[in-house]
C-alpha positions as CSV (number, residue, x, y, z in Angstrom):
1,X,-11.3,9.8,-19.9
2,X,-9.9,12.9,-18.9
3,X,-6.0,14.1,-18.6
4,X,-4.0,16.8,-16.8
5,X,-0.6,17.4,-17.5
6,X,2.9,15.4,-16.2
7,X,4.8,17.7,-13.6
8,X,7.8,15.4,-12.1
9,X,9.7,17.7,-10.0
10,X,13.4,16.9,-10.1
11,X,15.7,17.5,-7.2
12,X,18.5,15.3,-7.4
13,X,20.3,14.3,-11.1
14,X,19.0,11.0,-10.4
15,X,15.8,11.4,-11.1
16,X,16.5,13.1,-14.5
17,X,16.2,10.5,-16.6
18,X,12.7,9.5,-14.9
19,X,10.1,10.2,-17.4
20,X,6.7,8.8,-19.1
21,X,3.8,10.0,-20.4
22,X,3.7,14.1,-21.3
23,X,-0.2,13.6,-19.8
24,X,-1.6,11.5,-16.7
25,X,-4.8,9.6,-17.5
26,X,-7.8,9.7,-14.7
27,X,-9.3,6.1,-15.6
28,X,-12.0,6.7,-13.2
29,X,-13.4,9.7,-10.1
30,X,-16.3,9.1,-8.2
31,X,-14.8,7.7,-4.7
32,X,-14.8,9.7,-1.4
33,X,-11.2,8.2,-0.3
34,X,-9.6,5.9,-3.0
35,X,-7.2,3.4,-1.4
36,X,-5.4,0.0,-2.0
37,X,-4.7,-0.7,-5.4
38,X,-3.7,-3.8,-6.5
39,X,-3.1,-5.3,-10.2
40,X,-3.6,-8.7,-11.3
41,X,-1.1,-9.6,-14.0
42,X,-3.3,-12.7,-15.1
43,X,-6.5,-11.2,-15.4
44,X,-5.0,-7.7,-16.2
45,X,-7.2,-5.7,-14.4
46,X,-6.6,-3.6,-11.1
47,X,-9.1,-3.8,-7.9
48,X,-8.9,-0.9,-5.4
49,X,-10.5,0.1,-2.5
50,X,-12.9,3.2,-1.8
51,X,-13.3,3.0,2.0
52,X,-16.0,5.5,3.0
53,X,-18.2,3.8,0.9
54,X,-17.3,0.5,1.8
55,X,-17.0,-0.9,-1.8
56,X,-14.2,-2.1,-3.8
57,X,-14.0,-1.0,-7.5
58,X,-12.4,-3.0,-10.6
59,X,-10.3,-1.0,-13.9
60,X,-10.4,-3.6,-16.6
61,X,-7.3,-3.1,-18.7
62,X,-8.5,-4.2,-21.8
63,X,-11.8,-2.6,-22.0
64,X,-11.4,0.2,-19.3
65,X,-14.3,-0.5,-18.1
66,X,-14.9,-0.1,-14.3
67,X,-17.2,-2.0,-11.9
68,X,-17.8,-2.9,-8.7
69,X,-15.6,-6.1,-7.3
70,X,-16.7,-6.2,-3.6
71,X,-20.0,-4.1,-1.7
72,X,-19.6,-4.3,1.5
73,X,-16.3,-4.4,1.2
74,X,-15.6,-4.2,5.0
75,X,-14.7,-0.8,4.8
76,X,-11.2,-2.5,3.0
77,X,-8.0,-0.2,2.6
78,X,-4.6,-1.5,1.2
79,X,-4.8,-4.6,-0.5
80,X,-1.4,-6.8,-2.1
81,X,-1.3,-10.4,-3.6
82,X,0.5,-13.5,-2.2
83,X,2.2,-15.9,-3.8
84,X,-0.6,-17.5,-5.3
85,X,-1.8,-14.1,-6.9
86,X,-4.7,-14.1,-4.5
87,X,-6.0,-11.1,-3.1
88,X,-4.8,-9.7,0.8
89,X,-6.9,-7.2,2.0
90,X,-7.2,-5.3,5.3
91,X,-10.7,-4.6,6.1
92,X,-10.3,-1.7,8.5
93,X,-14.6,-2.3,9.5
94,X,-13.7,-6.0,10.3
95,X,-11.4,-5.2,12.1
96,X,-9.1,-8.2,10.0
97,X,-6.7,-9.4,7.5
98,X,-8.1,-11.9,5.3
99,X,-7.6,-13.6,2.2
100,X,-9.5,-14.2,-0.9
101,X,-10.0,-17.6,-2.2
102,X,-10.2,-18.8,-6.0
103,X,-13.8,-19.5,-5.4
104,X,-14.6,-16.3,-3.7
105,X,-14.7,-17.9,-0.2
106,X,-13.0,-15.6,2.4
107,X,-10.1,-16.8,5.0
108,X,-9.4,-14.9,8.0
109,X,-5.6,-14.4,8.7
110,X,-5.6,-12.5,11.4
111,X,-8.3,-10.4,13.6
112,X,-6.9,-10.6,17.4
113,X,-3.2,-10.6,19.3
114,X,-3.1,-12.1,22.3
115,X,-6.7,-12.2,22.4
116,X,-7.8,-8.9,21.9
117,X,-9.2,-7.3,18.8
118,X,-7.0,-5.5,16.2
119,X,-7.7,-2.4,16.1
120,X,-8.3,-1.4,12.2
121,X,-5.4,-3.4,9.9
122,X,-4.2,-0.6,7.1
123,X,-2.1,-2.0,4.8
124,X,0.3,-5.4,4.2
125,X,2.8,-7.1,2.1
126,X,3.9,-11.0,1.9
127,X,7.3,-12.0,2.2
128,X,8.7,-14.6,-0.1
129,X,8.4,-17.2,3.0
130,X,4.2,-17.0,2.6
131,X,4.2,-14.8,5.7
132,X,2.0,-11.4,5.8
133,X,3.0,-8.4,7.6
134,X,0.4,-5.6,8.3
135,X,0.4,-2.4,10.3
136,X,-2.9,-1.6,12.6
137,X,-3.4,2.0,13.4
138,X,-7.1,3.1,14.4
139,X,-8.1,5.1,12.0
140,X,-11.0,2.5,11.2
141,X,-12.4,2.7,15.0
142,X,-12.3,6.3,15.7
143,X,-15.0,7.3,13.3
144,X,-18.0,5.6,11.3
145,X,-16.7,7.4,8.0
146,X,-13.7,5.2,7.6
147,X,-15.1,1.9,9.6
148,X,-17.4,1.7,12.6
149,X,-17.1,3.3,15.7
150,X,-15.2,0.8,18.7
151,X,-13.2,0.7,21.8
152,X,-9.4,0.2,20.7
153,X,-8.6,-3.1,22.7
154,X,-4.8,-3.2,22.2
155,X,-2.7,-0.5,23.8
156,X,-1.0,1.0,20.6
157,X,-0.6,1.1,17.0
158,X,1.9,-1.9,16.0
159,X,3.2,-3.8,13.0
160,X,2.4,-7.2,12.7
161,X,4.4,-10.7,11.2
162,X,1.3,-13.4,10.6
163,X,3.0,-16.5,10.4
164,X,2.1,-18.8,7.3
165,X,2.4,-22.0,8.7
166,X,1.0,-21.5,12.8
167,X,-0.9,-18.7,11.9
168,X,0.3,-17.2,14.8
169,X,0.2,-12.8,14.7
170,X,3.5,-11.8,16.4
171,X,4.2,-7.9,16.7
172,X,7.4,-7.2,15.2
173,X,7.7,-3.6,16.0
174,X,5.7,-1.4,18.5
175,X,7.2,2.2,18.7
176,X,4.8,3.7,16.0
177,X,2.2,6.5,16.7
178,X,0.2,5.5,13.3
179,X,2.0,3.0,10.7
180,X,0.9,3.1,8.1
181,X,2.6,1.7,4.2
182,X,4.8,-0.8,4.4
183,X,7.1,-2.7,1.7
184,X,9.9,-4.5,1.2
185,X,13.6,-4.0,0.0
186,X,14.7,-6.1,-3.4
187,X,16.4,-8.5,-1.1
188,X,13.9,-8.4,1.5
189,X,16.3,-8.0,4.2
190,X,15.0,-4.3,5.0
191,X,11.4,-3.6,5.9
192,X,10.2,0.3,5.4
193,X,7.5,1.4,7.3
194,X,5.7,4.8,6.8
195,X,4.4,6.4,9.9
196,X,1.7,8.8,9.0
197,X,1.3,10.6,12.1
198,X,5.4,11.2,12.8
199,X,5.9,12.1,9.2
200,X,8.7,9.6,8.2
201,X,9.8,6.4,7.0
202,X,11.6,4.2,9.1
203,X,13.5,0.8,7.7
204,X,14.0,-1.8,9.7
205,X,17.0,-5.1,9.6
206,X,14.6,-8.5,8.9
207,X,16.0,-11.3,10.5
208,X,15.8,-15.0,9.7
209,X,13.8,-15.6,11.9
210,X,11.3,-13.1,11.2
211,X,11.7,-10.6,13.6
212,X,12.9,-6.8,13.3
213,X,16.0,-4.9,14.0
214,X,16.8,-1.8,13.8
215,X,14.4,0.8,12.7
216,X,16.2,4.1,11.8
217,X,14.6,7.1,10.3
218,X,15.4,6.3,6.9
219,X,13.7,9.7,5.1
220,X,11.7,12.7,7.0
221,X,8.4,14.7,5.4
222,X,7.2,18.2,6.1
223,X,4.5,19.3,7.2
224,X,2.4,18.5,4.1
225,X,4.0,15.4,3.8
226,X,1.5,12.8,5.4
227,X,3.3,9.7,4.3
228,X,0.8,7.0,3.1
229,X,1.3,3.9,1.0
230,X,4.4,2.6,-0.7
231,X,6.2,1.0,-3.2
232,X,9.9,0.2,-4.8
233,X,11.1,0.0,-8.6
234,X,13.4,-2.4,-9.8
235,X,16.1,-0.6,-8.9
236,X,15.3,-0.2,-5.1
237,X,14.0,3.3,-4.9
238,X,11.1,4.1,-2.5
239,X,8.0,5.5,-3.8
240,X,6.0,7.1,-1.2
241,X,2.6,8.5,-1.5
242,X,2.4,11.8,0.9
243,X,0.3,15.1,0.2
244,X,-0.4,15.7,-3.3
245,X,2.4,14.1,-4.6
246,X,4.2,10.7,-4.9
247,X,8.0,11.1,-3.5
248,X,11.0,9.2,-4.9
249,X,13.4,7.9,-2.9
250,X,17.1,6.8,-3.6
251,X,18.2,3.8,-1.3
252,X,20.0,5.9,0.6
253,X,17.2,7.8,1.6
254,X,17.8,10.8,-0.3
255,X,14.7,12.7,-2.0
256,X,15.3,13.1,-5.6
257,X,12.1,13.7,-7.1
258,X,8.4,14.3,-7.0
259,X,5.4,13.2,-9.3
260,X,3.4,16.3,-8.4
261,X,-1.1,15.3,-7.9
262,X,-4.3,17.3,-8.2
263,X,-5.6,15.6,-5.2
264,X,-4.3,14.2,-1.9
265,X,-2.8,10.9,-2.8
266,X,-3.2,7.8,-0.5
267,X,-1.1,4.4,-2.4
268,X,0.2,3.3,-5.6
269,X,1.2,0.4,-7.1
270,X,2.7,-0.3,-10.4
271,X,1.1,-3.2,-13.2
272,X,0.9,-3.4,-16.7
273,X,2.0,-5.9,-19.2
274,X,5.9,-4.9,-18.3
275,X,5.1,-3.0,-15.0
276,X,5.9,0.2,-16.0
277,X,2.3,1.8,-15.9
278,X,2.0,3.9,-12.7
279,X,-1.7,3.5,-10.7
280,X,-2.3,5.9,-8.2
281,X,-5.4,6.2,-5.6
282,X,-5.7,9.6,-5.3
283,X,-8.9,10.9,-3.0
284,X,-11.7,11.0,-5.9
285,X,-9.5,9.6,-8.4
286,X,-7.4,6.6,-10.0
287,X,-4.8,8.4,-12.0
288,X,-2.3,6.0,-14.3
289,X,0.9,7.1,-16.0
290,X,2.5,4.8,-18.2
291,X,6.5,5.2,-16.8
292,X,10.1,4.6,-18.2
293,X,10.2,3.1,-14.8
294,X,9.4,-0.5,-13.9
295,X,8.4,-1.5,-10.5
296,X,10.1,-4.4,-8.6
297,X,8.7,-7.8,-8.8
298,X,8.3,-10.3,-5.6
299,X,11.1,-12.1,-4.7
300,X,9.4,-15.4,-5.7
301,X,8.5,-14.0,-9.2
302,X,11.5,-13.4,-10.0
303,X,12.8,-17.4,-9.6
């Protein structure tokens, strides 16, 4: 296991006091696009996806050991658990959301609208209500690299509410040019979406009823800043994986700090015993940083 150095870059007082680790740890390198990570408190390992070679990779904690989880993996990208701690992934190939069972078996929760094919789901999140939202740009149809090559059936890129009772896949916004990360606020009563191609986040008002409102630009990227994946801490800031670099956002939308990368960095997630251990898919690499930060736990954990 190599290391390279910490660089957080500080550009507001409130990201002063964020700190960890003088070194970042590189548990593994070896994947052409790393994507999706995901750790499993119970087992205490982390599963993440590297898409152009359509396998899934597993970190055990314990050991450090890594191995293969899932080959063909579907060409999978983001991945989340539900409330069951049972793997979500979007399998960009399949053209699907789907769900895997304790005994391996796989469930389909959602591969059409309306009757026409998604076009390449990206990433998702569950609310505390058992419902999974995902965002379905095309980046899994326009190549063979990243998926396989297809006619895009739906006209545009949308996010999607799948419901956990009907199973019925309602878009819940439609104004994006390539969504992308998605998570939600403490509360879940705001929804941030990153749109890759428009360089920004937008949040959006969750109703009820599961539908959107809303939808202001809630931060703006230059033009290295290709947001990608997402998550929050505990106390509500947005982290954002864009460029070579994770950015940290106050709740007010206000940059106040970067983790600077080696390599282009696509999602994160944080695990750990406490959930204070940093895991970032990073091109090549899965990089881990062991944080003074802890990141937020579903709204159902936390009952």
């Amino acid at each position: 296991m190599d290391t390279i150095p910490t660089e957080f870059e500080v550009l507001d007082e409130r990201f002063a006091t964020i700190g960890g680790d003088d070194r970042i740890e590189r548990l593994y390198t070896g994947t052409r696009w790393a994507e999706g990570p995901v750790y499993f408190p119970a087992g205490r390992f982390l599963v993440w996806s590297d898409i152009p070679n359509e396998r899934m990779l597993r970190w055990d904690e314990m050991s450090g050991a890594v191995g293969p989880f899932r080959q063909p993996s579907g060409y999978t990208n983001g991945n989340t658990l539900d409330r069951e701690g049972r793997l979500i992934s979007c399998e960009q190939g399949n053209r699907r959301v789907t769900r895997t069972e304790p005994d391996g078996s796989i469930t389909v929760i959602a591969d059409r609208w309306q009757g026409k094919r998604l076009n390449s789901p990206n990433d998702a999140v569950v609310r505390s209500d058992g419902s999974v939202w995902f965002t379905d740009p095309p980046y899994g149809i326009t190549s063979n690299y990243e998926g396989v090559v297809a006619e895009q059936e739906i006209d545009g890129c949308h996010v999607y509410r799948a419901d956990p009772v009907t199973g019925e896949v309602r878009v819940v916004a439609d104004d994006f040019v390539r969504p992308n990360g998605l998570a939600f606020s403490l509360d879940e009563k705001l929804l941030y979406v990153a749109d890759t191609r428009a360089r920004h986040l937008r949040v959006f008002e969750v109703r009820e009823d599961g539908t959107l409102s809303g939808g202001r630009v809630f931060a703006e990227g230059t033009q290295a800043d290709n947001f990608d994946g997402m998550r929050l801490d505990d106390t509500g800031r947005v982290w954002a994986a864009a460029g070579k670099a994770l950015l940290c956002f106050d709740p007010d939308g206000t940059l106040i700090g970067r983790l600077r990368l080696p390599e282009f960095t696509a999602n994160l997630v944080f695990g750990g015993l406490k959930r204070n251990r940093l895991f970032i898919a990073s091109s090549s690499s899965l990089y881990s940083l062991m944080t003074n930060v802890t990141g937020a736990r579903p709204v159902w954990a936390r009952r």
